[in-house]
Structures are given as structure tokens and as C-alpha cells.
C-alpha positions in Angstrom: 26.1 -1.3 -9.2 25.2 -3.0 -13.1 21.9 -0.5 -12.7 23.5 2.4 -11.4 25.9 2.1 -14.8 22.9 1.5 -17.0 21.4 4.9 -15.6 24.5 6.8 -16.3 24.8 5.8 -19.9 21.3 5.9 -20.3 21.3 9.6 -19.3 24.6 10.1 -20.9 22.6 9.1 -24.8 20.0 11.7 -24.7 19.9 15.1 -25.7 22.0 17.8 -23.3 19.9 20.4 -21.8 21.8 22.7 -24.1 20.7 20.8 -27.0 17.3 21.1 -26.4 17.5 24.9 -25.8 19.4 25.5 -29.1 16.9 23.8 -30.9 13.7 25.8 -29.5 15.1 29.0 -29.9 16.1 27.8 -33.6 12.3 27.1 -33.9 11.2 30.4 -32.0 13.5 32.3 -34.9 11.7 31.1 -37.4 8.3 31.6 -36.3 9.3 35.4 -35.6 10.6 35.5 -38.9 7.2 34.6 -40.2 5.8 37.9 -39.0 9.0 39.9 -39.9 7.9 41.9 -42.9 11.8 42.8 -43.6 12.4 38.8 -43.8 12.4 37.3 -47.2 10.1 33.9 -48.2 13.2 32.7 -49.7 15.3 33.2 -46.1 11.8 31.7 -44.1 12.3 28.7 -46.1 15.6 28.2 -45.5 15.1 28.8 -41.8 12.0 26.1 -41.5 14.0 23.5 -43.6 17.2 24.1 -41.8 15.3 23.2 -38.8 13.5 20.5 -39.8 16.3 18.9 -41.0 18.7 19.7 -37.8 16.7 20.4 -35.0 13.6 18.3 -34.9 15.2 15.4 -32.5 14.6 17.4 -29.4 11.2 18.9 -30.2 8.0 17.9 -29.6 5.8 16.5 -32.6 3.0 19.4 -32.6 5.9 22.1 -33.7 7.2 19.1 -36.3 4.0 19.2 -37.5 3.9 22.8 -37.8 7.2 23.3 -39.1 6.8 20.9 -41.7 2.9 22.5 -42.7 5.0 25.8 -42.7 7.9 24.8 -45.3 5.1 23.7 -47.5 2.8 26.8 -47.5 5.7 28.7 -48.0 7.1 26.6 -50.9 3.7 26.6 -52.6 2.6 30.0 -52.4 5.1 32.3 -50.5 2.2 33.1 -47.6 3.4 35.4 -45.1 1.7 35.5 -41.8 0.0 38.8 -41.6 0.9 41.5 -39.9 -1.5 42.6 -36.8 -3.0 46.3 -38.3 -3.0 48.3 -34.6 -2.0 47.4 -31.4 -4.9 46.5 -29.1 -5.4 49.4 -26.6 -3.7 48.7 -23.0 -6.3 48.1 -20.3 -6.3 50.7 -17.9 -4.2 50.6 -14.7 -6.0 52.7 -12.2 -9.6 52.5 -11.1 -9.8 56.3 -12.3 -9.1 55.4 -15.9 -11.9 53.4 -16.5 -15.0 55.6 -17.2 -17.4 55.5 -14.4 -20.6 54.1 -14.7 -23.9 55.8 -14.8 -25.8 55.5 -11.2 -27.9 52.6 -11.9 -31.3 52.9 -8.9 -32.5 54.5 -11.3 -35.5 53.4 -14.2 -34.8 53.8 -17.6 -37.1 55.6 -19.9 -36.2 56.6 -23.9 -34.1 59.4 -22.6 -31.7 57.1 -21.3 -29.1 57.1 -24.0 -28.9 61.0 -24.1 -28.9 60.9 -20.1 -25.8 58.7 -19.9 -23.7 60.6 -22.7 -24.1 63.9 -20.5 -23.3 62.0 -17.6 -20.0 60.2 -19.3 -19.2 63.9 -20.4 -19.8 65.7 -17.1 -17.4 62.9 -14.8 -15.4 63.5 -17.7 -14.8 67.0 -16.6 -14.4 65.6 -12.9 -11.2 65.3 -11.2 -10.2 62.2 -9.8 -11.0 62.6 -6.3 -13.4 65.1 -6.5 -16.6 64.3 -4.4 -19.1 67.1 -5.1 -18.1 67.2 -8.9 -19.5 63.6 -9.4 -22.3 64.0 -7.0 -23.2 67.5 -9.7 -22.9 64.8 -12.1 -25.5 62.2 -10.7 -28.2 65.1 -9.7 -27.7 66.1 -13.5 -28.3 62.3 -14.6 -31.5 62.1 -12.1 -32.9 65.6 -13.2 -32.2 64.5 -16.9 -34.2 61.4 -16.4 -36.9 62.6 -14.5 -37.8 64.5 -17.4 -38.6 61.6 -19.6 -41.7 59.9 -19.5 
């Protein structure tokens, strides 16, 4: 029974689960507001060294670490993280959207390069489904290379 009671008060001394959650989403505010170009380097330096002094118990050391690295950069120099220029470009969804590749049985000769841009044009011009368009496309490709050395 003496074990069971040490468990309980054990458990009952540690951080709550709410505890722990206010304190990573304090930490995940800040590190947004590092790439927040409307947010100021005074009010990013508040933010790390509000949370490094308040919120640090329940967090592991690598974002201490971080946090405190942060605070310092920022109180030296006023570094912003910077901003990513352009999106990246989504990856496409559907096996149409990726441009099809030029038939491949066949050897390669110095015409190659002008042979596969008229055949990326012609599929181009293709429908999705559409059978004899793309089979057009691959006697154009063979007759293109057939007339290189």
C-alpha cells in the first residue's frame, strides 16, 4: 500500500499533460515568429526569453539549446530567419501530369536531343487517353531518329 502512495505522489510532482502542451506550443510560436516578416526582433526576443525563462522545465534540451542560441543571435545582430523566395512546385497527382518519357528501344545518335523535344511537344498536344495520338508521336520520334547517323 506504502508503494502504491509513493506512485501517486510521484506522479502527482511532475508536469500535467497540459503543462507540457502549453509550453511547446509557446516554443512553436516563437519559432513561427522567426519567419514572420510582420514580427519585430524586438517582440522575437521577448518571445525566446519569455520562454526560456517560463517554459523550459518541460522541454527537451535540444530546443533549450536552440532557444537559448536563438535569444543570442537575435540580441547580437537582429538575424531574421529568411524568408523561402518561391514555393517549391507541387508534384503531380495523376500519372497524366507527369510528362511522358521518350520510347527508349531505341539507339541514340546526335539527333537525340532535338528528337526528344519534338516528341515532349507532340504528347504535349495529346489527350490523355488518346492511343493513336501517342503512337503518331513515337513513329515521329523513330522517323526523326532514323535520320541521324
Amino acid at each position: 500500500m506504502a508503494c502504491l502512495y509513493l506512485v501517486l505522489a510521484s506522479a502527482a510532482c511532475g508536469p500535467t499533460l497540459r503543462q507540457v502542451h502549453a509550453d511547446a506550443e509557446y516554443y512553436e510560436r516563437c519559432y513561427a515568429g522567426d519567419f514572420d516578416p510582420n514580427v519585430t526582433v524586438e517582440a522575437r526576443t521577448a518571445c525566446w526569453g519569455a520562454w526560456l525563462a517560463d517554459h523550459t522545465s518541460t522541454q527537451p534540451p535540444e530546443r533549450i539549446k536552440f532557444a537559448e542560441e536563438r535569444l543570442r543571435t537575435l540580441e547580437s545582430d537582429g538575424a531574421t530567419r529568411p524568408l523561402p523566395d518561391d514555393p517549391p512546385t507541387p508534384s503531380p497527382v495523376l500519372e497524366h501530369e507527369y510528362p511522358p518519357a521518350a520510347p527508349g528501344a531505341y539507339h541514340t545518335s546526335g539527333c537525340d536531343p532535338l528528337c526528344k523535344a519534338g516528341w515532349t511537344d507532340c504528347t504535349n498536344r495529346c489527350e490523355i487517353r488518346d492511343k493513336p495520338c501517342k503512337t503518331a508521336c513515337e513513329s515521329e520520334f523513330r522517323i526523326c531518329l532514323s535520320g541521324c547517323p
